[in-house]
GURO-650885 format. One record per residue (C-alpha): residue number from 0; residue in one letter; chain; x, y, z. Coordinates in steps of 0.001 Angstrom, whole numbers. Example, Ala and Ser with C-alpha at 12.3 -4.5 7.8 and 13.67 -1.06 7.14 Angstrom:
BEGIN
{pt 0, 'a', 'A', {12300, -4500, 7800}}
{pt 1, 's', 'A', {13670, -1060, 7140}}
This chain:
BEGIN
{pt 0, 'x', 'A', {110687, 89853, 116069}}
{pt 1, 'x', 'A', {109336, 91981, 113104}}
{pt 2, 'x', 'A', {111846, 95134, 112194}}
{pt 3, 'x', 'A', {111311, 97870, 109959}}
{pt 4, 'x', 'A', {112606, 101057, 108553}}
{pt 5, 'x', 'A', {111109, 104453, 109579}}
{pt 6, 'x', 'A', {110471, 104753, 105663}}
{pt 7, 'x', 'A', {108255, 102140, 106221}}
{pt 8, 'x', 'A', {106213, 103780, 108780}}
{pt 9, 'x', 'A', {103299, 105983, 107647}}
{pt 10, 'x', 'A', {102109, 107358, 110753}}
{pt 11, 'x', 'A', {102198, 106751, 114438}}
{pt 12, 'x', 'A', {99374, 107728, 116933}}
{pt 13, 'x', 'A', {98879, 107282, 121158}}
{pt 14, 'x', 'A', {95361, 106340, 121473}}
{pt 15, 'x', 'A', {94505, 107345, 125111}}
{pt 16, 'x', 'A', {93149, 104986, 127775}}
{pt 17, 'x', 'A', {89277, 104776, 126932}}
{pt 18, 'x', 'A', {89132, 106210, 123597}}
{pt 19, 'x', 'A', {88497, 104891, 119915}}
{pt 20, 'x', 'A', {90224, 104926, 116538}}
{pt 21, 'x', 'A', {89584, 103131, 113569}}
{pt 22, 'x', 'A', {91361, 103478, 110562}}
{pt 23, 'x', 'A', {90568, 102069, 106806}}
{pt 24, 'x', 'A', {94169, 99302, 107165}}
{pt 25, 'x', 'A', {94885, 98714, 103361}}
{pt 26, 'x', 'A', {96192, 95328, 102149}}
{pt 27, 'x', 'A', {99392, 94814, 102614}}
{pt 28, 'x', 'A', {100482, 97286, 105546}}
{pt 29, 'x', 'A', {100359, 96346, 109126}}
{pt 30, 'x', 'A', {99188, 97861, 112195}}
{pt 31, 'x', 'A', {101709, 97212, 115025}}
{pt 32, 'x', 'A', {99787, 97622, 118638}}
{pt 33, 'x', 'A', {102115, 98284, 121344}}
{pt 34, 'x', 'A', {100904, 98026, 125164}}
{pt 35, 'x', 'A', {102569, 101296, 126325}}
{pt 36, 'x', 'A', {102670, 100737, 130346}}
{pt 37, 'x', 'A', {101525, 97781, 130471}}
{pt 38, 'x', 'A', {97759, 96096, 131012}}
{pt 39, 'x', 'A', {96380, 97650, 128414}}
{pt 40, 'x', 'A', {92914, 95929, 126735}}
{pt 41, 'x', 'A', {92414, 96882, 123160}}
{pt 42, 'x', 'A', {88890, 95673, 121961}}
{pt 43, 'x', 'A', {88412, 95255, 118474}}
{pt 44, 'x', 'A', {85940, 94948, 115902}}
{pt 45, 'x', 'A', {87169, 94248, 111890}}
{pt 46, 'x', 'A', {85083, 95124, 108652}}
{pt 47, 'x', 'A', {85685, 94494, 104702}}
{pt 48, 'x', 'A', {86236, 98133, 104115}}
{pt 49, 'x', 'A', {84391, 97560, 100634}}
{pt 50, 'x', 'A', {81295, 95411, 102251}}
{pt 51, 'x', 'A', {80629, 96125, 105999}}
{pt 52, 'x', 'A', {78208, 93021, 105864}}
{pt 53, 'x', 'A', {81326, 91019, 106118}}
{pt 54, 'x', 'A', {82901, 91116, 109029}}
{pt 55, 'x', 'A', {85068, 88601, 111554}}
{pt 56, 'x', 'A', {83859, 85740, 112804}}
{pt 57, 'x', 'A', {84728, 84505, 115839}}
{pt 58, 'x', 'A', {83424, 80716, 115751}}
{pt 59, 'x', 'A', {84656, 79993, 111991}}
{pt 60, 'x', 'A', {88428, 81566, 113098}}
{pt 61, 'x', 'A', {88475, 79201, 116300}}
{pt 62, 'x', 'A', {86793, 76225, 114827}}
{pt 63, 'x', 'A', {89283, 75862, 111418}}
{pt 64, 'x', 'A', {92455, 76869, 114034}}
{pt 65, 'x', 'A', {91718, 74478, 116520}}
{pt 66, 'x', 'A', {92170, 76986, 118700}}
{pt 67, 'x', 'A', {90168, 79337, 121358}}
{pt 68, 'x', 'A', {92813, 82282, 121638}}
{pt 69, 'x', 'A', {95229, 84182, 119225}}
{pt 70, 'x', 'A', {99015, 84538, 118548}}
{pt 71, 'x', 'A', {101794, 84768, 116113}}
{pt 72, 'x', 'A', {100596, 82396, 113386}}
{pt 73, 'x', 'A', {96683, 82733, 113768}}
{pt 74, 'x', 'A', {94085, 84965, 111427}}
{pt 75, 'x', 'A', {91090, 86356, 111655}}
{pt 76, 'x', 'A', {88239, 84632, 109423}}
{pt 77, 'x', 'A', {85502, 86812, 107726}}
{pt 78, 'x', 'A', {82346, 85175, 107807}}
{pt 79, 'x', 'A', {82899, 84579, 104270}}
{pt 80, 'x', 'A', {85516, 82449, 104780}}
{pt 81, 'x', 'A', {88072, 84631, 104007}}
{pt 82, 'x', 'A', {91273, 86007, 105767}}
{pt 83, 'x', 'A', {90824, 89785, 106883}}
{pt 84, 'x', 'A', {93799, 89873, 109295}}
{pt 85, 'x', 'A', {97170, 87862, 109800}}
{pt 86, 'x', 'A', {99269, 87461, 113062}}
{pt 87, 'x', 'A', {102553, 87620, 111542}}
{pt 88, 'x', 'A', {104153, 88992, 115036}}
{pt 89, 'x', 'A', {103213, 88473, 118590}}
{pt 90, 'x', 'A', {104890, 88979, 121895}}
{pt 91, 'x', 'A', {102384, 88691, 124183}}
{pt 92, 'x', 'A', {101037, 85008, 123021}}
{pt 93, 'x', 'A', {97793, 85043, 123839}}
{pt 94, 'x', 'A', {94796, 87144, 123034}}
{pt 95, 'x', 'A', {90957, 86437, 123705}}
{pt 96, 'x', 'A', {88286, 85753, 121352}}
{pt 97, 'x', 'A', {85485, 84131, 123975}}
{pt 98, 'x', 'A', {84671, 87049, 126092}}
{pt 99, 'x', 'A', {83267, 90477, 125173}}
{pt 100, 'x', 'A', {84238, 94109, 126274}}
{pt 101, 'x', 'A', {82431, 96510, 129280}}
{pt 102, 'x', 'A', {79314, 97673, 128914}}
{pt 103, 'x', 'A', {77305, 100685, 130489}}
{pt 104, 'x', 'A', {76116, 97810, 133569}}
{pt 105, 'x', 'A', {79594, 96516, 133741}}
{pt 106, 'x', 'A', {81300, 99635, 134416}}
{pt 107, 'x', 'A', {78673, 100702, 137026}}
{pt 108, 'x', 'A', {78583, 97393, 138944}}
{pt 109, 'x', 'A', {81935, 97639, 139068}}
{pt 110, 'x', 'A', {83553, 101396, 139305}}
{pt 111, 'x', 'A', {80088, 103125, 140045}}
{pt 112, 'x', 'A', {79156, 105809, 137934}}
{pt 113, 'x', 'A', {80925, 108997, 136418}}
{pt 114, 'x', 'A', {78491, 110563, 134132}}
{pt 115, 'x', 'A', {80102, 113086, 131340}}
{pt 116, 'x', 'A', {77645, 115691, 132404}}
{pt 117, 'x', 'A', {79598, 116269, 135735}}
{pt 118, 'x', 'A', {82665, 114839, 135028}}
{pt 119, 'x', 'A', {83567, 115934, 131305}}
{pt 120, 'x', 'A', {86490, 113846, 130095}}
{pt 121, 'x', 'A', {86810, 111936, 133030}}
{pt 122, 'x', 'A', {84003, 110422, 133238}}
{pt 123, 'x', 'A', {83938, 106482, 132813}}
{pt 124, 'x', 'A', {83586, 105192, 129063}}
{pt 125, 'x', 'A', {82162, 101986, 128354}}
{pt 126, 'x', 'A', {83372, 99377, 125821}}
{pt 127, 'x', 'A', {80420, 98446, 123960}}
{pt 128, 'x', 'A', {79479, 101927, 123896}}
{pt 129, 'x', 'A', {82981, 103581, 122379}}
{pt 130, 'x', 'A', {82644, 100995, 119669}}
{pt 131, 'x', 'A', {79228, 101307, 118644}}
{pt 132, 'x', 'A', {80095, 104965, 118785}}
{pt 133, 'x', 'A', {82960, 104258, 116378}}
{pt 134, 'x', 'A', {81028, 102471, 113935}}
{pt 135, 'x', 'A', {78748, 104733, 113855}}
{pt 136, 'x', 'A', {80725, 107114, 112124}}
{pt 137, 'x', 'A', {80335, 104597, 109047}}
{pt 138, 'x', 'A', {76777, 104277, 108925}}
{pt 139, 'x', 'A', {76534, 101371, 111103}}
{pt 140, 'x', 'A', {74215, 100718, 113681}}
{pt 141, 'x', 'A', {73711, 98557, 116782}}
{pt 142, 'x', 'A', {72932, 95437, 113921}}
{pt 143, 'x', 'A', {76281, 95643, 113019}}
{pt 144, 'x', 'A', {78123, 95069, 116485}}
{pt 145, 'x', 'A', {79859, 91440, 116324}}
{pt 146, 'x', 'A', {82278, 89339, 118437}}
{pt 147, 'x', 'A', {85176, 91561, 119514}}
{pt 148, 'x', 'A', {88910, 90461, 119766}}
{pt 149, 'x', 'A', {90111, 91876, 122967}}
{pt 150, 'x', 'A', {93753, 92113, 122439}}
{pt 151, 'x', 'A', {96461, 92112, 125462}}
{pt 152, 'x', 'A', {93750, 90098, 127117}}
{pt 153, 'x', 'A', {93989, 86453, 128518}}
{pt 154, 'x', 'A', {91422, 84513, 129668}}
{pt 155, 'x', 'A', {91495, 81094, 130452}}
{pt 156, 'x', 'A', {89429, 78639, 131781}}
{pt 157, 'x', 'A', {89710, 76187, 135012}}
{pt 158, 'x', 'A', {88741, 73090, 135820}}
{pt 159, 'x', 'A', {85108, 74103, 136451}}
{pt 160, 'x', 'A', {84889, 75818, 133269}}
{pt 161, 'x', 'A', {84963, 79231, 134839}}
{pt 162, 'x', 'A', {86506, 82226, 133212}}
{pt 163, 'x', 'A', {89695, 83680, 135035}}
{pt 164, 'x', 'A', {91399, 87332, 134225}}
{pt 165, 'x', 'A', {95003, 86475, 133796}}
{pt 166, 'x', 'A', {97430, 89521, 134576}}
{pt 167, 'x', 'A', {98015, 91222, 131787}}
{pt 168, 'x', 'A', {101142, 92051, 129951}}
{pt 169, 'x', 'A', {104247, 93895, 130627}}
{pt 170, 'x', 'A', {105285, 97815, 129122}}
{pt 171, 'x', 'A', {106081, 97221, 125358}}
{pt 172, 'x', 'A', {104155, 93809, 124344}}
{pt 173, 'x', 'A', {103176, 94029, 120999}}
{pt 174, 'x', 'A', {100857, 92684, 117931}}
{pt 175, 'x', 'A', {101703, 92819, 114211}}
{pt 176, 'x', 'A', {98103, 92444, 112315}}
{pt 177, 'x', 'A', {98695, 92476, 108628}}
{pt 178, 'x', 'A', {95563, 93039, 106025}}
{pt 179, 'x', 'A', {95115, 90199, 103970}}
{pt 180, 'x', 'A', {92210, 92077, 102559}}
{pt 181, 'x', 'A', {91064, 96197, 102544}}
{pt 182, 'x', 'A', {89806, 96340, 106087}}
{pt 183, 'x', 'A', {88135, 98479, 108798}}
{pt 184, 'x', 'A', {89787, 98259, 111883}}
{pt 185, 'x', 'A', {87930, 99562, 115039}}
{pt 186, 'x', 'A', {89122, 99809, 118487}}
{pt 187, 'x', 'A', {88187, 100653, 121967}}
{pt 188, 'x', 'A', {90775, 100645, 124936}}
{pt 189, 'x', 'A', {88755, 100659, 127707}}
{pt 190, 'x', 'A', {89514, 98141, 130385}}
{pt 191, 'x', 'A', {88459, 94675, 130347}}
{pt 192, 'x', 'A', {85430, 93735, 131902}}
{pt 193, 'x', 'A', {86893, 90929, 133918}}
{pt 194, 'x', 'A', {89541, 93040, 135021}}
{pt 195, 'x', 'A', {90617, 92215, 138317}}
{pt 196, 'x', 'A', {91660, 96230, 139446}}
{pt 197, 'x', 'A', {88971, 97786, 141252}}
{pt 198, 'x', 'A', {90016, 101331, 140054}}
{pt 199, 'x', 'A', {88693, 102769, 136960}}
{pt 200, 'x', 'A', {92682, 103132, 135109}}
{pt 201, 'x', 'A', {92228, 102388, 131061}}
{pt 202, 'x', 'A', {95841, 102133, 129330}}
{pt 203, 'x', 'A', {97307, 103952, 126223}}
{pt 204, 'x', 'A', {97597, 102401, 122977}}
{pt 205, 'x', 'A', {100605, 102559, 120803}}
{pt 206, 'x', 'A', {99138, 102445, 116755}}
{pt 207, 'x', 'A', {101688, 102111, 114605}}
{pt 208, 'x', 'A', {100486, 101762, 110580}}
{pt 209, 'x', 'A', {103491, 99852, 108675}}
{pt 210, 'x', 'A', {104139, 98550, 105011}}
{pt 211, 'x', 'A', {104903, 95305, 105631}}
{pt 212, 'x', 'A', {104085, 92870, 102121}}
{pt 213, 'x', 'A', {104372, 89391, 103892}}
{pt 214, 'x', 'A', {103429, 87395, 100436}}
{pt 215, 'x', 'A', {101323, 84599, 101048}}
{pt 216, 'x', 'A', {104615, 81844, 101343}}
{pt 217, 'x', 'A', {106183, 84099, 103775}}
{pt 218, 'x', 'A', {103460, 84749, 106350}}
{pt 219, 'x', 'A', {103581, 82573, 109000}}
{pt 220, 'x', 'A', {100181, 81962, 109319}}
{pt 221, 'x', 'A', {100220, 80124, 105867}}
{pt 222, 'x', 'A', {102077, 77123, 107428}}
{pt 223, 'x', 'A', {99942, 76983, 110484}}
{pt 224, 'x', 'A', {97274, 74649, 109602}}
{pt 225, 'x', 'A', {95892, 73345, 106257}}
{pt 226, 'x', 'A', {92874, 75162, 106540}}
{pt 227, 'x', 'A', {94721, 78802, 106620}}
{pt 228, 'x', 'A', {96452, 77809, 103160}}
{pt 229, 'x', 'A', {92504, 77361, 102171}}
{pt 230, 'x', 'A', {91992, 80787, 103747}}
{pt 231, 'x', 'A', {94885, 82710, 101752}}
{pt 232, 'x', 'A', {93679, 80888, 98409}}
{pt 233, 'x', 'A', {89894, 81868, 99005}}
{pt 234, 'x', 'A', {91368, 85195, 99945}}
{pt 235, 'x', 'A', {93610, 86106, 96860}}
{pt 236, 'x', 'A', {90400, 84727, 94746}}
{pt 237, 'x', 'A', {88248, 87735, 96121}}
{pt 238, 'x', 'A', {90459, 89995, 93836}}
{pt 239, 'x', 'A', {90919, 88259, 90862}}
């Protein structure tokens, strides 16, 4: 279990059940994401804050992990081959990479429809939609949607190859995501489209920004496979 100081806390912030946030995560700090009650689904999309072209890729961070979820030990591959995220703390040990988050049809197949026109602030937000949304704020577009992590979210697959919701975690599961490289980190915490409540109920998101400073021997994800060593090289070659 990662500890640290309040002095090493820069800020703290409750995202709300269905909202966004994004935040420029510098290299070197962490962002801690703590599942407040409990069943929370935190949908994320990561950028090279200095070149939004590179972003995470979801096959290339499976594929050199031999792996088709993440947890403590795991990072997040840029298209380019390099690291933008570590997982240098995980209690939950498991998030998904192979499914996507709600969408405008998925929400009204499944809870109906609450426009915001009637229903203001209560009406029903969308996945897909709060992140483009987000990412709009940066000049991005619909083009620039990719894979999205969705964190306190397991999936896993039976022996039919079928896709089953796994209940999701208990009040105070947490992530540690350290930059290995300037990045934008955008989030969404609507409810998982697989979901298995019926009710329209999206969670609260703890976002806690940290300096952590794992150097590259200390991180566990160095150690995990030979390719991630690879990774952290390619990585610390970007800013030479």
């Amino acid at each position: 279990m990662n500890t640290f100081s309040d002095d090493a806390i820069k800020f703290e912030k409750i995202i709300p059940g269905g909202w966004n946030f994004s935040h420029h995560l510098k290299k070197g700090n962490s962002l801690r994401l703590t599942d407040i009650e409990g069943g929370v689904n935190a949908s994320a999309l990561i950028f090279n804050s200095a070149d939004f072209s590179e972003r995470y890729n979801m096959a290339d961070t499976l594929k050199a992990q031999y792996t088709s979820y993440l947890t403590k030990g795991h990072v997040l591959y840029s298209d380019m081959g390099r690291i933008l995220l570590s997982v240098i703390d995980d209690t939950c040990g498991w998030h998904d990479t192979m499914t996507a988050c709600s969408t405008p049809e998925s929400n009204k197949q499944k809870y109906g429809v609450k426009n915001y026109q009637e229903f203001r602030n209560a009406y029903y937000r969308d996945g897909f939609t709060s992140l483009l949304t987000e990412v709009s704020k940066y000049g991005m577009s619909l083009r620039d949607m990719h894979s999205q992590v969705n964190l306190f979210t397991q999936i896993n697959v039976n022996n039919e190859g079928g896709l089953i919701f796994k209940a999701q975690n208990k009040p105070g599961a947490y992530i540690d995501l350290q930059a290995e490289m300037d990045c934008l980190v955008v989030l969404n915490t609507c409810p998982h489209p697989m979901d298995t409540n019926p009710i329209y109920e999206p969670k609260p998101l703890k976002v806690t920004l940290w300096e952590s400073y794992y150097e590259m021997e200390e991180n566990p994800c160095f150690y995990t496979r030979e390719e991630n060593k690879r990774g952290f090289t390619n990585t610390i070659n970007y800013y030479k």
